[in-house]
C-alpha positions in Angstrom: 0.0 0.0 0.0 1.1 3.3 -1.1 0.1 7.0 -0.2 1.7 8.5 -3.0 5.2 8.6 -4.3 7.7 11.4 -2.6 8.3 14.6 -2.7 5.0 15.2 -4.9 2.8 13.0 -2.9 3.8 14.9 0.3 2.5 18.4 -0.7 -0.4 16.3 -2.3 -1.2 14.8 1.1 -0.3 18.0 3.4 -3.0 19.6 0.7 -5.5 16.9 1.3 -5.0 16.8 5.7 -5.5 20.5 5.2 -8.3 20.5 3.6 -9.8 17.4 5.6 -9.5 19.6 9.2 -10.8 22.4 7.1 -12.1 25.6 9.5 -15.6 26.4 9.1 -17.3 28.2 6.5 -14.5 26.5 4.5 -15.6 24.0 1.5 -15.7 20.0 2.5 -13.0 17.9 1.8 -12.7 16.0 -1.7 -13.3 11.9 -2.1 -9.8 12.5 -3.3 -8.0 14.1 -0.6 -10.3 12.0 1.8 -8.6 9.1 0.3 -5.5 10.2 0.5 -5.8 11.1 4.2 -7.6 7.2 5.0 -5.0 5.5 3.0 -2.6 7.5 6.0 -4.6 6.5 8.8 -5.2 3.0 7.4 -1.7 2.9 8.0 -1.4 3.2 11.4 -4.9 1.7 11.9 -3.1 -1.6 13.4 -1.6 -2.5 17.0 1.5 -4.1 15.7 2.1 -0.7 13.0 1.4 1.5 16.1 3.8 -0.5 18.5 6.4 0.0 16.1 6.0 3.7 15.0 6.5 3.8 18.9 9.5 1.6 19.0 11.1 4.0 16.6 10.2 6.9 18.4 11.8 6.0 21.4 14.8 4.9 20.2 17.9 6.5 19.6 17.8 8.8 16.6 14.4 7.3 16.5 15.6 4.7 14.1 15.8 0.6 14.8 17.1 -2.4 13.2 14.6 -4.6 12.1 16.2 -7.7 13.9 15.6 -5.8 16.9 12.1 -5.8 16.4 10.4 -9.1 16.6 11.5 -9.9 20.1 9.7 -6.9 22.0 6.6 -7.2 19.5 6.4 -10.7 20.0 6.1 -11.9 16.1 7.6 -13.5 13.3 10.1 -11.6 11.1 8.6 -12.2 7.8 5.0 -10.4 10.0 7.2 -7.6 11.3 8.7 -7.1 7.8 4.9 -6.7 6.4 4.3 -4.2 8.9 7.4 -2.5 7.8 6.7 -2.0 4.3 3.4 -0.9 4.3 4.6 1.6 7.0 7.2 2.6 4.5 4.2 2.9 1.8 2.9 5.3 3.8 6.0 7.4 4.2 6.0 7.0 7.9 9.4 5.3 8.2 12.1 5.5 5.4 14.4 2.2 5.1 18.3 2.6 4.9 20.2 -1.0 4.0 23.3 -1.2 6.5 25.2 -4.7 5.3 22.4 -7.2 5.7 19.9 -5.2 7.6 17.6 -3.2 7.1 17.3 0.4 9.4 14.2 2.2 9.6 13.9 5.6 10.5 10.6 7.8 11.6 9.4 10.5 9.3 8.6 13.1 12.0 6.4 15.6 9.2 4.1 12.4 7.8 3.4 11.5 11.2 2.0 14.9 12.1 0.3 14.9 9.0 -1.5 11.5 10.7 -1.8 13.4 14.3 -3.4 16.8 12.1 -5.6 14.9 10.2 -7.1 13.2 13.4 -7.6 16.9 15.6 -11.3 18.0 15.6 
């Protein structure tokens, strides 16, 4: 699952959050930047996605291996690395390749694009 490709999709996306927590007397939000903004929150519409974006928050640089993920989230690699991707679909984590692993780090803006989109 994809939100839309960077750096386009980002403005595209900012534009659709912005116009989703619209102020009133302002026009409703399009079926296209609506979809934009659920495909976001679809996202992190799941404990184990959630548990991670935290996991990368709290750690240093707020970035992680993903070896050193399936231990505290208590599943499978190949589950966590499902996780991953479709959180790096969304844009909320880039991925780096160190050697054989794999580094994820949190994408601060997108995320408060997710935390906007969700304020009354």
């Amino acid at each position: 699952m994809t939100i839309a490709p960077a750096p386009d999709g980002r403005a595209q996306l900012a534009q659709a959050v912005e116009h989703c927590c619209a102020t009133e007397g302002s026009s409703p939000i399009t079926r296209e930047d609506a979809d934009l903004v659920a495909r976001l929150l679809k996202a992190v519409a799941d404990p184990v996605r959630l548990q991670i974006l935290g996991i990368v928050r709290c750690s240093p640089g707020m970035e992680v291996c993903a070896c050193d993920l399936p231990a505290p989230l208590g599943i499978a690699q190949p589950t966590v690395s499902h996780h991953l991707k479709i959180l790096v679909g969304a844009g909320l984590l880039t991925r780096e390749r160190r050697g054989q692993w794999a580094w994820f780090t949190l994408e601060p803006d997108r995320l408060s694009l997710a935390r906007r989109a969700l304020e009354v």
